[in-house]
N, C-alpha and C positions, 0 to 999 in steps of 0.2 A: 559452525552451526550446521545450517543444510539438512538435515533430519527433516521427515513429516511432519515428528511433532514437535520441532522450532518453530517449521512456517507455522502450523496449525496457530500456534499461540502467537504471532505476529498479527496473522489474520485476524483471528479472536477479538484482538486488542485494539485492531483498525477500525473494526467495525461498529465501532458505539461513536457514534460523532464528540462527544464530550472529551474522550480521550484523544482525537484526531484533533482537537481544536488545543489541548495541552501540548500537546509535540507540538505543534502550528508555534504556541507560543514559548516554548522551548527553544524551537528552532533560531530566536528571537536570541537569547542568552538564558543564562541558569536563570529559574526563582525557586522562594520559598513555596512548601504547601499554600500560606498565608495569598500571596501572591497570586498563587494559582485556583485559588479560590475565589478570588476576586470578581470576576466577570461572570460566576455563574453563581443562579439560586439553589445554592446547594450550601452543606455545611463541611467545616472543614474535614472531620470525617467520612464524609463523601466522598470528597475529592483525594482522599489517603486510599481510600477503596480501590480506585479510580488508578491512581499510582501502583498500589501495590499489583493491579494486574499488567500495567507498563510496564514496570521491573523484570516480574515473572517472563515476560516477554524478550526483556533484556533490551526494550527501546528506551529505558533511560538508567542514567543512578542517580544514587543517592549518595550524598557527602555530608561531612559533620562538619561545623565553621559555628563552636562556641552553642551558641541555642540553639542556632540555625541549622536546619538538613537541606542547602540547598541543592533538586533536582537540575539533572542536566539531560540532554537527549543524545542517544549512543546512535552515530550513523549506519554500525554494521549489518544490524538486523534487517535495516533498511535498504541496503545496499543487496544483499543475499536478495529479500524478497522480491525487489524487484529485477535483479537477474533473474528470478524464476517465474516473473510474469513475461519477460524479455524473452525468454525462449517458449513459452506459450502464444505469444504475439509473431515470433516468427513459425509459427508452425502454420499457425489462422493466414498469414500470410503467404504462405507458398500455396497454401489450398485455394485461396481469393485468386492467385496466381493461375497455377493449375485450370482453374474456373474459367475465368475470364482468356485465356487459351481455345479451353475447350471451345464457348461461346462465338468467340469468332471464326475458329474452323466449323462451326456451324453455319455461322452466318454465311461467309466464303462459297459452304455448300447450297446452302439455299438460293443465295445469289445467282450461282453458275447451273442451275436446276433452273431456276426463271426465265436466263438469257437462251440456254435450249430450248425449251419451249416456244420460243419465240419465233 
């Protein structure tokens, strides 16, 4: 995966809580649409809505089992994005770093500028 527009549509898909709370329940084991409609006031064509942008995303599939299309949730996608929030968090982190460096050879200076003074 790794493309822009992979994450783009991970992100996309993360971002509507109703879908975050389907992976949630995903994460659980497979269900049916039925299943997954259950817990919210929506119709079951909502909640197909709802999937088909998971899909598109490649955060879950879909299977055939006789009537049943039971969904399952695919780790990979998950796995990519947040490697790429993983290396945005050490970036923020060496700067915070960097930072707080700077901050005390400030202080250090200030300090030893007081104790002259004196």
């Amino acid at each position: 995966m790794n493309t822009t527009k992979d994450l783009d549509a991970i992100f996309a898909a993360l971002a509507d809580p109703t879908r975050r709370a389907i992976l949630t329940r995903l994460a659980e084991g497979e269900a049916s649409v039925m299943e997954l409609a259950q817990p919210f006031a929506m119709s079951q064509p909502a909640v197909s809505k709802h999937l088909r942008v998971l899909e598109r995303a490649g955060l879950i599939s879909r299977g055939r089992d006789a009537q049943r299309r039971p969904c399952r949730i695919k780790a990979e996608p998950l796995t990519e994005a947040t490697a790429w929030l993983e290396g945005i968090r050490q970036v923020w982190e060496s700067n915070f770093q960097r930072l707080d460096t700077l901050l005390d050879e400030l202080k250090a200076e200030q300090k030893k500028r007081s104790r002259t003074k004196r």
